[in-house]
N, C-alpha and C positions, 0 to 999 in steps of 0.2 A: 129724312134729314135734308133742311136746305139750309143755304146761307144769307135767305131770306130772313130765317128767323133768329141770327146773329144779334148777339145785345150787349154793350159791351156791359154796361151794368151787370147782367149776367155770367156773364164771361168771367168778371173778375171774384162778383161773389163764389161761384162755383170754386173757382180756383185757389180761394184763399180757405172755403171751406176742407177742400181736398188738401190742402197744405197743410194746414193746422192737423189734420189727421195722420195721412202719412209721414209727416216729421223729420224731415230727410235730415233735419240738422241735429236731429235726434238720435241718428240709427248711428252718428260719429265713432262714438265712445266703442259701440258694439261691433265695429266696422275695423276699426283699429285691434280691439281684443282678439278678434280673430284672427288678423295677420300677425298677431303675437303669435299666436299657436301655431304659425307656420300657415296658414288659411290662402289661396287667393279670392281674390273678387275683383273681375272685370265689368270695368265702371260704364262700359258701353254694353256689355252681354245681358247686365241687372239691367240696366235701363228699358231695353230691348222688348226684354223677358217680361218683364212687370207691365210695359206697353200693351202687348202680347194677351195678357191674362186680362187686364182690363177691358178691352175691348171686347174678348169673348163672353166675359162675366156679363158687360154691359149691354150687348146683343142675349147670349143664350146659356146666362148666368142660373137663372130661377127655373128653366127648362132642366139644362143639366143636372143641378141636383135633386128635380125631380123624380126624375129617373131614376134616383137611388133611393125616393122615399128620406129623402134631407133638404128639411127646409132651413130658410137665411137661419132662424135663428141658432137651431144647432151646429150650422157651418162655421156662427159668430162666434160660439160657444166653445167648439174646437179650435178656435181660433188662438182666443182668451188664453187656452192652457200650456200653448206652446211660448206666447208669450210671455205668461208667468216664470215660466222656466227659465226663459233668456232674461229676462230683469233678476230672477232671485242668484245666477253665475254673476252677472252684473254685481249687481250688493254685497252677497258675499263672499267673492272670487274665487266659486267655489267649482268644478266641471263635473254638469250634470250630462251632459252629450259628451259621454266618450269617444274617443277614439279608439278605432282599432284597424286592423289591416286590410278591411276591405271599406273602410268611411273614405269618402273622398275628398282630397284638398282642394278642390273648388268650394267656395260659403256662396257662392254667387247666386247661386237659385236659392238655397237651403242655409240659411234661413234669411238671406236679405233680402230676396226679392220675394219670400215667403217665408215669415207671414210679418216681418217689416214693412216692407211697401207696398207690394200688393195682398195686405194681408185682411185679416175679414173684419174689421174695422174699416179699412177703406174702401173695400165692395161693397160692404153694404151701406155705406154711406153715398158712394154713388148711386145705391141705385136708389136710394130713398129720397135724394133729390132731384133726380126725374121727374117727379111731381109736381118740383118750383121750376124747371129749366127747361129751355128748348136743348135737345137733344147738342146739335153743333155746339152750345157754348160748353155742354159737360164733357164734349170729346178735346175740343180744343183747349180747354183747363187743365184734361188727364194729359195733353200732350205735353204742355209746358210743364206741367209738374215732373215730368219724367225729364226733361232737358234738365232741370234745379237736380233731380237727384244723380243725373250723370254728374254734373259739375259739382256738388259735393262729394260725389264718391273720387270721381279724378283728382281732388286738392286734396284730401284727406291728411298726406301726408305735409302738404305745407299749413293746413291751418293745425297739425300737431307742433309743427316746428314752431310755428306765432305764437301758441297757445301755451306751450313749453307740458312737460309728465304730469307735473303737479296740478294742471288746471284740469288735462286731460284726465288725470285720474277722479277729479272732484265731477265732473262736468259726470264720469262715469257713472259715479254713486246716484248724482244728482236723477239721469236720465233712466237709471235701472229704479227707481222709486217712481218714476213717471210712467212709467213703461208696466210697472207693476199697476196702479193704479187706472190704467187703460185695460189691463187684463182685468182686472177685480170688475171695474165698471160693464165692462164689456159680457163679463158672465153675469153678473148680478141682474144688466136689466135684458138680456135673453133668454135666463133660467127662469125667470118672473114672466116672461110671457111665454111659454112655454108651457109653465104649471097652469098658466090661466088658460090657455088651449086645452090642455088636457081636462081642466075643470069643469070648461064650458061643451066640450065632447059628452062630458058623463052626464052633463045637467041636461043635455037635451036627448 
């Protein structure tokens, strides 16, 4: 990695691709639900943490789950189903992750920082655009992206207050069908290459 090969063209595409996927102004709705239930989440510990994962994923992401005999796609795939779950509490406000006496009130890791933000939607999209970027611009993208999600996470509470219940409630619906439909996508075209792996296993 040098900063030789710093591009801002790159830089920003990177960046805006990593945006568009993590969603930080997405995760609002689910961000807020949860400190309904009494939830905390610290906006600097998520940030941190999700920095944290990325980096390791993006060094010795595809090693790691080697190791387990779990490739990207099933990782994607697992991914998919945790956040089906969190969009269909979203939609129909309904609690599918109970509580009970030993669940912890921190959401900070669980589930914002996974599988929200660093979640396998956005690992594996970094690591699939490795192929178009020089390394520097995809870390310096993940960096900034992580300062946007701190500072989302920090306002939360004033852009509830701007926003007022009623928007935040629509905005809720709105992003648990978004969020559903990133699950859906998300398994659909990893169980499709998955069967075509398997396929092409047996044919040969």
């Amino acid at each position: 990695m040098s900063f030789a090969n710093f591009s801002w063209q790159q830089f920003i595409s990177a960046f805006l691709v990593l945006f568009a996927v993590i969603d930080a102004p997405g995760a609002l709705p689910v961000i807020l639900n949860l400190k309904k239930k009494g939830k905390k989440v610290s906006p600097l510990r998520a940030a941190c943490a999700a920095f944290v994962i990325f980096l390791i994923f993006f060094y010795v992401g595809e090693a790691f789950l080697n190791l387990f005999s779990v490739d990207i796609s099933s990782f994607a795939v697992a991914g998919s189903l945790i956040i089906f779950v969190v969009a269909m509490e979203m939609i129909l406000d309904i609690d599918i992750f109970k509580d009970n006496n030993e669940s912890p009130k921190d959401a900070t890791i669980i589930p914002i920082v996974f599988p929200l933000i660093a979640g396998a939607g956005a690992l594996t999209t970094m690591i699939s655009i490795r192929a178009q970027f020089a390394d520097i611009n995809i870390l310096l993208a993940i960096f900034l992206n992580m300062v946007m999600v701190y500072l989302f996470l920090k306002l939360t509470k004033k852009i509830e207050g701007f926003l007022g219940t009623g928007a935040i409630y629509m905005l809720q619906k709105f992003f648990g069908i978004i969020l559903l439909a990133i699950s859906v996508k998300l398994f659909t075209t990893n169980i499709t290459y998955m069967i075509d792996n398997i396929n092409n296993t047996f044919n040969h």
